[in-house]
TORSERO-579243 format. One line per field, with one value per residue (C-alpha): residue in one letter; x, y, z. Coordinates in nm, 4 decimals. Example, Ala and Ser with C-alpha at 12.3 -4.5 7.8 and 13.67 -1.06 7.14 Angstrom:
2
r = A | S
xx = 1.2300 | 1.3670
yy = -0.4500 | -0.1060
zz = 0.7800 | 0.7140
This chain:
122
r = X | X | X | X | X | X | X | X | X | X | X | X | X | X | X | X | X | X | X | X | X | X | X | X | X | X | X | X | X | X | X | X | X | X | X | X | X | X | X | X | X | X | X | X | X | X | X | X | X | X | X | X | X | X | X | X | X | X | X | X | X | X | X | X | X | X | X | X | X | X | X | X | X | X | X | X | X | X | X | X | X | X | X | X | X | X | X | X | X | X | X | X | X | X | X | X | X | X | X | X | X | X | X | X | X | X | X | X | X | X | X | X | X | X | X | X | X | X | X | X | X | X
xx = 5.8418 | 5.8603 | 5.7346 | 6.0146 | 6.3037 | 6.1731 | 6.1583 | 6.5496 | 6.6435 | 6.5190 | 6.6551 | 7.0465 | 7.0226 | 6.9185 | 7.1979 | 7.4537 | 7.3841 | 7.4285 | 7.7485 | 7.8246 | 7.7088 | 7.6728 | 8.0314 | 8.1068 | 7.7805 | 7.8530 | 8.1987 | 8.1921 | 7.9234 | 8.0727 | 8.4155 | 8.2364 | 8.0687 | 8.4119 | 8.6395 | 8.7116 | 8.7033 | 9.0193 | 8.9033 | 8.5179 | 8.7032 | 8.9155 | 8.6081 | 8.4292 | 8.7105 | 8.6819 | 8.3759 | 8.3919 | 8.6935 | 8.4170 | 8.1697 | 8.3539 | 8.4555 | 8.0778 | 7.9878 | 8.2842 | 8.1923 | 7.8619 | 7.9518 | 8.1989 | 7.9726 | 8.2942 | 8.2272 | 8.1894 | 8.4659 | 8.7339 | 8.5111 | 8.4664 | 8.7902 | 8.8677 | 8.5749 | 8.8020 | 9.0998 | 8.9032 | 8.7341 | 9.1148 | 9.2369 | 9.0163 | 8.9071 | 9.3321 | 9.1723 | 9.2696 | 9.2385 | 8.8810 | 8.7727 | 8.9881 | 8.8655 | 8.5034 | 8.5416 | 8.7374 | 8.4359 | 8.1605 | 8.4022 | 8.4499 | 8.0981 | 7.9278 | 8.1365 | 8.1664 | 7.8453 | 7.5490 | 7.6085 | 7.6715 | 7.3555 | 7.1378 | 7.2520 | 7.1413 | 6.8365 | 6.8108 | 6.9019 | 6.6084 | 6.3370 | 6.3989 | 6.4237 | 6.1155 | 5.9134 | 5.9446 | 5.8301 | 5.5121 | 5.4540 | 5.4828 | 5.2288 | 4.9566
yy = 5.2495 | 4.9214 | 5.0856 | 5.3464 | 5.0973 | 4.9287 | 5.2029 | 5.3346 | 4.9977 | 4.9725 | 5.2994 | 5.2641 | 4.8976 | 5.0822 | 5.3515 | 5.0803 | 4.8714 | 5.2123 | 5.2750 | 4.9427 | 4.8657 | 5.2040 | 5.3533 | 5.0002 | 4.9750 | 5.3317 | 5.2254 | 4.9610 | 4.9903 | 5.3011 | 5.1159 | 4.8692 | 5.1421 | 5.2984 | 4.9736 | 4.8159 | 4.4261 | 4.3563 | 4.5717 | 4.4161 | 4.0702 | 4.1613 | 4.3146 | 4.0201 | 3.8005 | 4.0258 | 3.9760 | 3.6076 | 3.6234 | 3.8606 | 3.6085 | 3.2958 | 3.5007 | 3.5619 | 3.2410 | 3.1529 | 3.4120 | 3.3097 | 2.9771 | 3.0967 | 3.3945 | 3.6417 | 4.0155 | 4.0994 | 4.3420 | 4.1806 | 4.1176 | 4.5387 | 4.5528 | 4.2826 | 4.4565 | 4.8209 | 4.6428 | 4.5300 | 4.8521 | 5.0443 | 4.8576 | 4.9998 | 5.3874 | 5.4225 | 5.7145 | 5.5113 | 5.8688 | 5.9251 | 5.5790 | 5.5490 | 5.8012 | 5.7566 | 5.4050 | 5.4897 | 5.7465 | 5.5230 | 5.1970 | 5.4459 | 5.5394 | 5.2183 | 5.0290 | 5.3275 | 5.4653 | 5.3281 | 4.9404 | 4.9772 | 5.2376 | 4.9082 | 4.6447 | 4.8964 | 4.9605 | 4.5892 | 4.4906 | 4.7501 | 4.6345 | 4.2901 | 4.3831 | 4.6333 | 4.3084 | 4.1594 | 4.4033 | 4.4288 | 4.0886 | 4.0512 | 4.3359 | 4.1931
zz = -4.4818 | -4.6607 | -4.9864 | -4.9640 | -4.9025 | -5.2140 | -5.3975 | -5.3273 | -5.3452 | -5.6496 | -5.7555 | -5.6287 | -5.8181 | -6.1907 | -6.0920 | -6.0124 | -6.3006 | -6.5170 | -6.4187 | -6.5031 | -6.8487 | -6.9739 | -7.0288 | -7.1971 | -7.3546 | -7.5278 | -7.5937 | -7.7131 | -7.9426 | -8.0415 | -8.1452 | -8.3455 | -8.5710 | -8.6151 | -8.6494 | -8.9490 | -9.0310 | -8.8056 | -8.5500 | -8.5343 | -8.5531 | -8.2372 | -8.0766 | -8.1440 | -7.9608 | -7.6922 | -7.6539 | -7.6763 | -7.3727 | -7.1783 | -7.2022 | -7.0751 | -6.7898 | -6.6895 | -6.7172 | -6.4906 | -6.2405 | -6.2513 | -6.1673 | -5.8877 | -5.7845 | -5.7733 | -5.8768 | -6.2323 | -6.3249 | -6.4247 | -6.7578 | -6.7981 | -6.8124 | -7.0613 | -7.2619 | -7.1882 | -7.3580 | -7.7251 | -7.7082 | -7.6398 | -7.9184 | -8.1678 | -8.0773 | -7.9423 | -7.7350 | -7.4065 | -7.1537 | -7.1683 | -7.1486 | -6.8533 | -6.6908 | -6.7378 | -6.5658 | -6.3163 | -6.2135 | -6.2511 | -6.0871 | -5.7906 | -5.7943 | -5.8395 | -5.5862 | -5.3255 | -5.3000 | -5.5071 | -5.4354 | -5.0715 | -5.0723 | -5.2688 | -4.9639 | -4.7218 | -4.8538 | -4.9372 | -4.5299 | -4.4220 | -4.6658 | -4.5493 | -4.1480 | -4.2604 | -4.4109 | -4.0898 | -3.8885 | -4.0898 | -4.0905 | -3.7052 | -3.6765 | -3.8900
């Protein structure tokens, strides 16, 4: 069993961490292509904003989003096709935080409770 929990553990962890840095990975990388030297200069800012915040959450060890959506607003100011993007993290904010995150800690409680067990039996 313990080789199973890993493995879905492991598996709900890749899934969560794609819904978080893919939409703004595509997005954003997408809105530098198309931006022109303003536009790169504001993403760049944006960017530089993004990055204090980690560090600061880091530090506190608070949840990461506020800096997707800081990310969201550089990207918004450039592609001005605000609907999709919108949308697309709004799915992957509902699913991430709803179902694969909360299906990682479980998996994550019963590997742990599942190394245990082995251990007490050998």
């Amino acid at each position: 069993m313990t080789q199973t929990y890993r493995k879905r553990m492991i598996v709900f962890l890749v899934l969560s961490a794609l819904c978080l840095f893919g939409p703004i990975s595509f997005y954003f990388t997408r809105a530098f292509v198309l931006g022109d030297t303003a536009q790169k200069l504001t993403l760049g800012a944006t960017f530089a904003v993004a990055s204090i915040l980690f560090i600061i959450n880091l530090v506190m060890k608070s949840h990461l989003r506020s800096i997707f959506w800081v990310l969201l607003l550089g990207v918004y100011s450039v592609l001005h096709s605000y609907l999709s993007i919108i949308v697309v993290f709004a799915l992957t904010t509902f699913a991430e935080e709803l179902i694969f995150f909360p299906l990682f800690r479980y998996y994550k409680t019963k590997l742990t409770i599942s190394k245990e067990i082995d251990k007490r039996i050998t």
